[in-house]
C-alpha positions as CSV (number, residue, x, y, z in Angstrom):
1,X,38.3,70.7,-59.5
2,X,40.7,72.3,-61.9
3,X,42.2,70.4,-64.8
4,X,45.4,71.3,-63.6
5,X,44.4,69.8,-60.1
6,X,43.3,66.7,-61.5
7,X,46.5,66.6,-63.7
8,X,48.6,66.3,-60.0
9,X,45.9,63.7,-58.6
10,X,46.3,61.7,-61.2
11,X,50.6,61.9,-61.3
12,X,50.5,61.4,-57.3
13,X,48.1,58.3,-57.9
14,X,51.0,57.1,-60.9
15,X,53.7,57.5,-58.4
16,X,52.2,55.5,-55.6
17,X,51.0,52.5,-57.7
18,X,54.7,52.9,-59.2
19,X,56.0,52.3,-55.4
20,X,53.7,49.9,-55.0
21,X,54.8,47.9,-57.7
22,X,58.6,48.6,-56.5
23,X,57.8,47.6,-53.2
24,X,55.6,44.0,-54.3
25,X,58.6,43.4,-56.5
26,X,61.5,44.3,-53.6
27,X,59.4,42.0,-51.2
28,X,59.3,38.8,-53.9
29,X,62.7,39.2,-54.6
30,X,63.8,39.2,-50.8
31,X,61.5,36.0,-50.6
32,X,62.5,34.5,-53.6
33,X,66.4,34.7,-53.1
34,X,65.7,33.6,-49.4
35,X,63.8,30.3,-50.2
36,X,65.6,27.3,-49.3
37,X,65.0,23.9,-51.6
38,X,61.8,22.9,-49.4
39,X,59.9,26.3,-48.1
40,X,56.8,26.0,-45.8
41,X,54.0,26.6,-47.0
42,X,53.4,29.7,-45.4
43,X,56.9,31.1,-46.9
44,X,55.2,30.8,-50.3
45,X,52.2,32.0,-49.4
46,X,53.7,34.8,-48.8
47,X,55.9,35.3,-52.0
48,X,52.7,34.3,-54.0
49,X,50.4,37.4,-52.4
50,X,53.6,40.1,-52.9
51,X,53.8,38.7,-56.9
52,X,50.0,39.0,-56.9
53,X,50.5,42.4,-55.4
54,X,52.9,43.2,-58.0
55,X,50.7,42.0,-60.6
56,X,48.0,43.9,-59.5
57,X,50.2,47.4,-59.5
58,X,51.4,46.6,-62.7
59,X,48.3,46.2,-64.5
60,X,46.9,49.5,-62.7
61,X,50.0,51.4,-65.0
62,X,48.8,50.2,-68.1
63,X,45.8,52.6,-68.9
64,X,43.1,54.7,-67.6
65,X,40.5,51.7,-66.8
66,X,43.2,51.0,-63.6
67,X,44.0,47.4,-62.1
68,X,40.3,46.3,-61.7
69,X,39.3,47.5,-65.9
70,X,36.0,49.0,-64.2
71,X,34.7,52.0,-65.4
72,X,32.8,53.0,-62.2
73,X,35.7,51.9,-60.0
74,X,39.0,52.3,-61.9
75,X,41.4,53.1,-59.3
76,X,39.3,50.9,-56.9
77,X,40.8,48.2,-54.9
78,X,41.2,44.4,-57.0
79,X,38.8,41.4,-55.6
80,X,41.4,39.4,-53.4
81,X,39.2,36.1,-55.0
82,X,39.6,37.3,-58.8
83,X,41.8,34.5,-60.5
84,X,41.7,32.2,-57.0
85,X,41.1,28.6,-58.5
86,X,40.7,27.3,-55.1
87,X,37.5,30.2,-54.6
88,X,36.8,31.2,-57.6
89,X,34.5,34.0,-58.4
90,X,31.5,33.6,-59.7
91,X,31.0,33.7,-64.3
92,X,30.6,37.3,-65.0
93,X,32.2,38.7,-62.0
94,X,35.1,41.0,-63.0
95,X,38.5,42.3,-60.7
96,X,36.6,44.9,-59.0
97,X,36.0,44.4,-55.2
98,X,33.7,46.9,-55.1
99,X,31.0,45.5,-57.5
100,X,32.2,42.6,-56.9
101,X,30.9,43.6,-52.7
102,X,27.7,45.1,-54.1
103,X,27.0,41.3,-56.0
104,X,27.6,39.9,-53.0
105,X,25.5,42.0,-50.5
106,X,22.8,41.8,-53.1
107,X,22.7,38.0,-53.2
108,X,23.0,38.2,-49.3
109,X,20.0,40.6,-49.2
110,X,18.1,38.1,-51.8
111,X,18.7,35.4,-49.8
112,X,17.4,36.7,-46.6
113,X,14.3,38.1,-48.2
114,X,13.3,34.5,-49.4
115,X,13.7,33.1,-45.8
């Protein structure tokens, strides 16, 4: 692929993480503004997965590693466990789902073989 090709992939990719980031931050703000002085819990469930959202786009803007700071996987998709107290990942793991699946299937496989 030509440089110049590469140059528009990597704009396009800038503008959809910058609507992605918009759109997180339009749908927290909608639920935030709409929250009464008691939510339910799944009200701020939701407001807490469009702020992670957000987060997520945000921190894809800020350099060429991308949201998950892999070098293999830059612009790859961010582990929905990475920073989950309640789940947490395992030490070592890092934001990116897809080594993050690859550890997992390997373990899976590991275990299986030692049945």
């Amino acid at each position: 692929m030509s440089q110049t090709g590469q140059t528009g992939q990597a704009a396009q990719a800038r503008r959809a993480e910058v609507r992605e980031l918009q759109t997180a931050l339009h749908t927290a703000s909608d639920i935030a503004f709409g929250l009464d002085d008691a939510p339910p819990a799944d009200q701020t469930a939701e407001l807490v997965d469009a702020l992670r959202r957000a987060l997520e786009a945000a921190r894809a803007l800020e350099g060429d590693r991308g949201g998950t700071g892999c070098r293999e996987h830059p612009r790859g998709a961010i582990d929905p466990l990475y920073g989950d107290k309640e789940d947490p990942l395992p030490p070592g793991w890092g934001r990116c789902l897809l080594c993050n699946d690859r550890r997992r299937r390997a373990g899976t496989q590991r275990y299986a073989a030692g049945r």
